[in-house]
N, C-alpha and C positions, 0 to 999 in steps of 0.2 A: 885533759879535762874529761869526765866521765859525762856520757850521752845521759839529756835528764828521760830519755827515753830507751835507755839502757835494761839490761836485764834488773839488776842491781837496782835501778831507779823505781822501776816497774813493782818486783819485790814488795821495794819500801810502800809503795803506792798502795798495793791490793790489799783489798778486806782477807779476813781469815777464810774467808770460801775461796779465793783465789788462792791462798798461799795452801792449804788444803789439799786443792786438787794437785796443785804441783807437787807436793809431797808423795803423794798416791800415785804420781807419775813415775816422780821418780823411784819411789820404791819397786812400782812393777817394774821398772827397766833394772836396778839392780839385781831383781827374783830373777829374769826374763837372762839377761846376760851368766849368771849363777848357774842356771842349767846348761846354757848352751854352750861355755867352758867347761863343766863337769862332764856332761854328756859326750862332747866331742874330746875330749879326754881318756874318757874309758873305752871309746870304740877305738881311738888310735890305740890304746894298748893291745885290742884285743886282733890287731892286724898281724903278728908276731905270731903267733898260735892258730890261728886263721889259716896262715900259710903254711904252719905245719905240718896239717893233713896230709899230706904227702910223702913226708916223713915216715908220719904216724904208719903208715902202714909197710911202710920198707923193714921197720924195726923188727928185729927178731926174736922178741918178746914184749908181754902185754904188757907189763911196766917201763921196759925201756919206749915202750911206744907214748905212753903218759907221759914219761918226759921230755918229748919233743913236742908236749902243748902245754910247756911252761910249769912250772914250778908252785904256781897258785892255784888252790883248788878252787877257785872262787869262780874260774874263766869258766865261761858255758862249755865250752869244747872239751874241759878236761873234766869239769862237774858232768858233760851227757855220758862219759865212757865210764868211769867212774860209776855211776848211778847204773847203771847197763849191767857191769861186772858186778857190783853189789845185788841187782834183783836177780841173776842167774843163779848166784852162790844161793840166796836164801829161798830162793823156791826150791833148788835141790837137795836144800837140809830140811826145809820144813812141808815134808809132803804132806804129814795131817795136816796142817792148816786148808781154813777152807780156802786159799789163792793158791796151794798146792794140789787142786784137785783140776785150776783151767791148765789149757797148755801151755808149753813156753813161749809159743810165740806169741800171744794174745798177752800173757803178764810183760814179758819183755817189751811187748808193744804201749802198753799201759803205762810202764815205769820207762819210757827213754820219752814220750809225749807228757807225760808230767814234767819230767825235768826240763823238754824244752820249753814251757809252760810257762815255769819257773823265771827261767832265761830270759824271757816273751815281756814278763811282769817288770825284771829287774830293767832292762833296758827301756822300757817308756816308762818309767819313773823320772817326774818332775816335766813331761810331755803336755800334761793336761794344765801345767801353769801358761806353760808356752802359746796353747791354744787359748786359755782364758785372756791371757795379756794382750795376743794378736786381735782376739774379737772386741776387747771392750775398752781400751786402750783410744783408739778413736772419739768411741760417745765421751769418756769422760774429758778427755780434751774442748771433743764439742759441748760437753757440759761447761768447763770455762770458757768457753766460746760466747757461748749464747749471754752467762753471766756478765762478761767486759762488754756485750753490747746494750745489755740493758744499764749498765751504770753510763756509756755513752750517751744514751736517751735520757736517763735522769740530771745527769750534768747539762744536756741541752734545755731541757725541761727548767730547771731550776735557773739557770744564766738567763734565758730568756732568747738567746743566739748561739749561734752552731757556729764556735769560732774554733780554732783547731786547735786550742792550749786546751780550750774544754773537753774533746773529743779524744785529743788524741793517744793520752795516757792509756783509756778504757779500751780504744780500738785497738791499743798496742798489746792490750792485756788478752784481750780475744786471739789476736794474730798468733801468737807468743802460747797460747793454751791449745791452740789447733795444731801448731809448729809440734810441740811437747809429743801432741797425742798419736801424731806418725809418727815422729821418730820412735818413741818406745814399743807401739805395734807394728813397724816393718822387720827390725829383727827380729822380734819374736816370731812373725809369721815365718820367716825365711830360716831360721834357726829350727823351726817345726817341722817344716818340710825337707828340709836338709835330713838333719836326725830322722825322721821317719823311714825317707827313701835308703841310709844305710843301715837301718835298724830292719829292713827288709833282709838287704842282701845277706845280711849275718844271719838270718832266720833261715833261710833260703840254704844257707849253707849247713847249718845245723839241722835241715830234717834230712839233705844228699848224708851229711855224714850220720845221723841216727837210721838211717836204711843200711848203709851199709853196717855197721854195727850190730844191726839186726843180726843181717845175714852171717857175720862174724858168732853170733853169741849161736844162732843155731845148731850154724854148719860146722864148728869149727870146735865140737866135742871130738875127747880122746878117740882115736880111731885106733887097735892094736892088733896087727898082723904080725902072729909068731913071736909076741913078747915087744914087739918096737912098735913105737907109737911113731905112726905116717901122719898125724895132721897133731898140728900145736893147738894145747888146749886153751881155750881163753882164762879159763883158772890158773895158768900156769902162771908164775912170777910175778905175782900179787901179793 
């Protein structure tokens, strides 16, 4: 037999501001859960290529080294090296331009900080729902909150006595609206902070690997002694 103080009963019981706000609840926790499967999703992918780095620089050329960070050009790791080899090449074709007149290091430096930028942008994407759902997620619960204790007072009000068949629907609608309004901003908050703290470490990673990259695009022009070239050029096998 269903509790007449059941969800379902409750439900049936609340005005359309009551059933309102639970809708609003529930949608932010569907938004709120949305991201923090997609999100923890795409950094699990990007742990594969991550670890490549290591690789990457064992290889014995500059494309075999791009494909030990995966096959998708989409990953920040294979987009910063990529982006790197791309602004070398066209500063060195395009010396009239006016970004052909700073030097390499300063444009190299400009174009491997935009891409991680880029990078920067793509991964806190859908972060700010996370944060909006953890901060307000609360009040509007406590918004049905406060609304099931006023229809309590009006039910007492209008009986004439504060018996518990009067009371108790509205106080269950309060309890039940405050229940809602944690649950949907604790994971959001904890899902925010999770994601942020690895959405560091990957940053953290990608400006160690965009320095060294640096130093790769510099230093690591053809050098030719007596016709043999002693250092690999980053242009080479692109």
């Amino acid at each position: 037999m269903d509790s007449p103080y059941g969800i379902a009963s409750i439900w049936q019981q609340g005005d359309a501001l009551i059933k309102g706000v639970a809708i609003i609840l529930l949608l932010m926790s569907i938004a709120s859960w949305w991201v923090i499967v997609v999100r923890a999703w795409g950094l699990w992918r990007l742990r594969r290529p991550s670890q490549g780095l290591n690789d990457f620089w064992h290889a014995q050329s500059f494309a075999e080294g791009l494909r030990t960070l995966g096959e998708d050009r989409s990953t920040p790791f294979r987009h910063l090296a990529e982006e790197g080899q791309a602004a070398l090449d066209h500063h060195s074709n395009h010396k009239d331009d006016l970004h052909g007149h700073l030097p390499l290091a300063e444009w190299l430096t400009a174009c491997l900080r935009g891409s991680i930028d880029e990078s920067a942008e793509r991964l806190q994407r859908g972060l700010a729902i996370l944060a909006s759902v953890g901060s307000t997620a609360p009040f509007v619960g406590l918004f049905g909150t406060v609304w099931g204790i006023y229809h309590a007072l009006v039910g007492i009000g209008v009986s004439g006595q504060a018996s518990i068949d009067k009371v108790a629907g509205p106080v269950g609608e309060a309890l039940i609206m405050t229940a809602f309004g944690l649950a949907v901003a604790i994971p959001a908050v904890l899902g925010y902070n999770a994601l942020t703290r690895a959405n560091k470490g990957l940053l953290n990673k990608l400006n160690r690997f965009a320095h060294q990259l640096h130093a790769y695009f510099i230093t690591g022009s053809p050098m030719q002694n007596k016709g043999v070239i002693t250092k690999l050029s980053p242009r080479k096998g692109v």
